[in-house]
C-alpha positions, 0 to 999 in steps of 0.5 A, a space after each residue: 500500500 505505501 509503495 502504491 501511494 509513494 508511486 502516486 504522489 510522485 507522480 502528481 509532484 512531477 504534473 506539477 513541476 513541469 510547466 509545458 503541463 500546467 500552463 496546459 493543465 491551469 493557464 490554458 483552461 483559465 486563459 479561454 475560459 477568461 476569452 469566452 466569457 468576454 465574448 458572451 459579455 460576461 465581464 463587460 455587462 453587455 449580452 448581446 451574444 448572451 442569454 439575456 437582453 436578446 434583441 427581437 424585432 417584431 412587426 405585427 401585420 395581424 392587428 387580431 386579438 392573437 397577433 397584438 397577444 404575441 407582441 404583449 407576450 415578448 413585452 412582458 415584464 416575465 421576459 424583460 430580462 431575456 428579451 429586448 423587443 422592439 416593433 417594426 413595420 418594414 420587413 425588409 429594413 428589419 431582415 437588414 438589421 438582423 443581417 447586420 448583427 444588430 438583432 437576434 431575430 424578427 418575427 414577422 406576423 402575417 395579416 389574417 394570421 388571428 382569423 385563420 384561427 379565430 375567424 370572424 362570426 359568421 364566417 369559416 376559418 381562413 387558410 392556415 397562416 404562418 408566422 415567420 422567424 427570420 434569424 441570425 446564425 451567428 446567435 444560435 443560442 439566442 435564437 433557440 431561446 425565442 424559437 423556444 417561447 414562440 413555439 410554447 406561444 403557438 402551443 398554446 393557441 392551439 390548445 385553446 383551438 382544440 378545446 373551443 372545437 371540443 367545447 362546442 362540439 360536446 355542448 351541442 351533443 348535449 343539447 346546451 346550445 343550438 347549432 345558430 349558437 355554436 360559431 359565437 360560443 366557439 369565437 368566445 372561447 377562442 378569444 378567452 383564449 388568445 387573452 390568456 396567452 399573454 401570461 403563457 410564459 414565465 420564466 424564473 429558475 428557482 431551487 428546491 428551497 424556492 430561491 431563485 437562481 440567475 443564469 451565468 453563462 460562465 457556469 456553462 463555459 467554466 467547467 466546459 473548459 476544465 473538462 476538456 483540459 482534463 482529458 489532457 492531463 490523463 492523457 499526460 499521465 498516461 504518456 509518462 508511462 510510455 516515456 519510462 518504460 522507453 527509458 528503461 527506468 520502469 524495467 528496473 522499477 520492477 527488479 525492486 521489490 516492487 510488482 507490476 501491479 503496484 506500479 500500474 496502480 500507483 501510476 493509475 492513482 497518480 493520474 487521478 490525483 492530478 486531475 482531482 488537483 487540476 478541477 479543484 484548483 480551477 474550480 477555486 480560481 474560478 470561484 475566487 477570480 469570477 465570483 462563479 457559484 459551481 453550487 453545493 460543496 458536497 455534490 461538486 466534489 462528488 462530481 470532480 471525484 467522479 468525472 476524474 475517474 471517467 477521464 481516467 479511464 479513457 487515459 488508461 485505455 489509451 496508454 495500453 492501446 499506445 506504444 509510444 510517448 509520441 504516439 500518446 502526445 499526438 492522439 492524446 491532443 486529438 481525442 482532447 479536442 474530440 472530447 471537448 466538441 462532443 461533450 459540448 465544451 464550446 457549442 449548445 448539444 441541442 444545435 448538433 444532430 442527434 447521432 452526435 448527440 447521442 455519441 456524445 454520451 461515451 465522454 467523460 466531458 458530457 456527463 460531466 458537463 451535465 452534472 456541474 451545470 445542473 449543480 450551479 442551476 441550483 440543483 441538488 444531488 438526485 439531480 447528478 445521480 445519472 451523471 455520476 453513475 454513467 462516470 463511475 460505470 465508464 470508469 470500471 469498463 474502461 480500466 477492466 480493458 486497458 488492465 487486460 490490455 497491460 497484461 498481455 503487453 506485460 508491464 516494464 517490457 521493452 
């Protein structure tokens, strides 16, 4: 046992007397955290490329009951700290400006669109009509967000359709109203609809204890960023190996009275060590330099804990597949930035297709992803279960491999 943590603690003494490894391990993930975090506004007050103030020009051509709704909806103070809406009256001139970055999106409400749904009594309803959102690509979160609440908007007016038709249809089923009757009830029910509408959406992120939690978009950049430089550190850890078995220092390691076993495991436990030093050093500096809530103590640590076990993982399986220290350098830097595109360290996962999405799931960065953002939403530890579980699991299938694969290489081998 001490052998296997003299072994360890060594190891982690080295990470972190090599400066190439921790201008890679701390100054490179403070460094693009810091550089993300002034190009969404985070340190300057201004959002324009955030989630909140989104600039939304909305120019209404219905001038109906549903039309005037959607307009008071993206006005409401429920929204006044996510969207910035202005009104419009050219198309063209409101398409420029979103071409120009100078809006997020326009949505456009086309005449007629209240009476396609809502038609005018003694008439039948229109041609479906279609409101149109015109959006900038280069604001692919903010526009989510008002494809979001557009889309809940719409959700509801077409529940309150449905249940205007099924409304009159069981009135007249039941003899309640008379067949003269049924347009006026169901305009009236429509109607009643379409003023509900404008308290539709609300949005306020609170915990379980009903304190309400401020979304900082560095919450999401933060751990992104560490996660991605993590992969780096055990693949670090992992290429050590191949430098001293190449050198000649791990044959002689074992004619000590020392086994193979020890070795490997100590060298395991020291890349683990190092990676729970780099979260937690990020984490404090993040803390401390940004103001960042990570969430509650007891959980973080859990999740540090167990996203090191999943990128530990990978680096064992990695080092027993590699021959080389080179080798481990070159595909170790690949699979880092692999990680970190499919574990959504730089993009939104709901913009990539689901086959990403779903591959996305075998890195350690994802789950981790999930968890840190969950815990600095004011989640609970029942809300990182799923994560923690998949970290652990990716951690003892991955080490059963690279330990088989070690055995038939034979450890301290030439």
């Amino acid at each position: 046992m001490r052998k296997f943590l003299l072994i360890a603690l060594k190891d982690l003494k080295l990470s972190f007397r090599d400066t190439a490894a921790l201008l890679m391990m701390l100054a490179a993930p403070f460094a693009l955290t810091l550089g993300m975090g002034a190009v969404t506004g985070r340190f300057s007050g201004s959002s324009s490329t955030g989630l909140s103030d989104i600039p939304v020009i909305l120019i209404n051509q219905d001038g109906g009951e549903l039309g005037n709704a959607l307009v008071e909806m993206f006005s409401s103070a429920d929204l006044a700290d996510l969207i910035e809406p202005s009104t419009g009256t050219d198309p063209v001139d409101a398409r420029a400006k979103v071409d120009a970055d100078e809006a997020a999106t326009v949505i456009l409400i086309p005449a007629g669109f209240t009476n396609s749904i809502i038609p005018v009594q003694g008439s039948l309803p229109g041609d479906p009509v279609q409101i149109e959102i015109y959006s900038n690509p280069t604001r692919p979160n903010s526009v989510g967000v008002v494809k979001t609440i557009l889309e809940q908007f719409l959700s509801q007016v077409e529940v309150g359709r449905i249940g205007g038709q099924v409304a009159v249809t069981e009135l007249l089923t039941s003899g309640l109203i008379t067949p003269d009757q049924a347009a006026a009830v169901g305009q009236s029910v429509g109607q009643s609809q379409a003023n509900d509408t404008t308290s539709s959406i609300a949005i306020r992120q609170v915990t379980a204890s009903g304190e309400e939690v401020k979304f900082d978009v560095l919450a999401y950049i933060a751990p992104g960023m560490a996660l991605m430089f993590l992969m780096f550190t055990v693949t670090y850890g992992g290429r050590s190996l191949l430098v001293e078995q190449a050198a000649g220092t791990l044959p002689r390691l074992l004619v000590s009275p020392t086994t193979g076993s020890q070795i490997l495991a100590g060298k395991i436990f020291g890349i683990f060590l190092t990676g729970v030093a780099q979260l937690l050093i990020l984490i404090g500096g993040t803390t401390l330099m940004f103001q960042l809530n990570w969430g509650n103590p007891l959980p973080v640590i859990l999740m540090v804990l167990a996203s090191v076990l999943g990128a530990t993982g990978w680096g064992v399986l990695l080092t027993a597949l590699l021959k080389t220290p080179g080798q481990a350098g070159a595909i170790g830097s690949a699979v880092m930035l692999i990680f970190g595109i499919l574990g959504g360290s730089f993009t939104n996962m709901q913009l990539l297709p689901a086959p990403i999405q779903f591959i996305s799931r075998i890195t350690p960065n994802y789950w981790g992803l999930q968890g840190f953002t969950t815990l600095a939403a004011g989640g609970k530890f029942n809300g990182i279960v799923t994560p923690l579980l998949w970290l652990l699991g990716m951690f003892l299938v991955l080490f059963i491999i690279g330990a088989a694969l070690f055995s038939q290489r034979g450890l301290g081998k030439k």
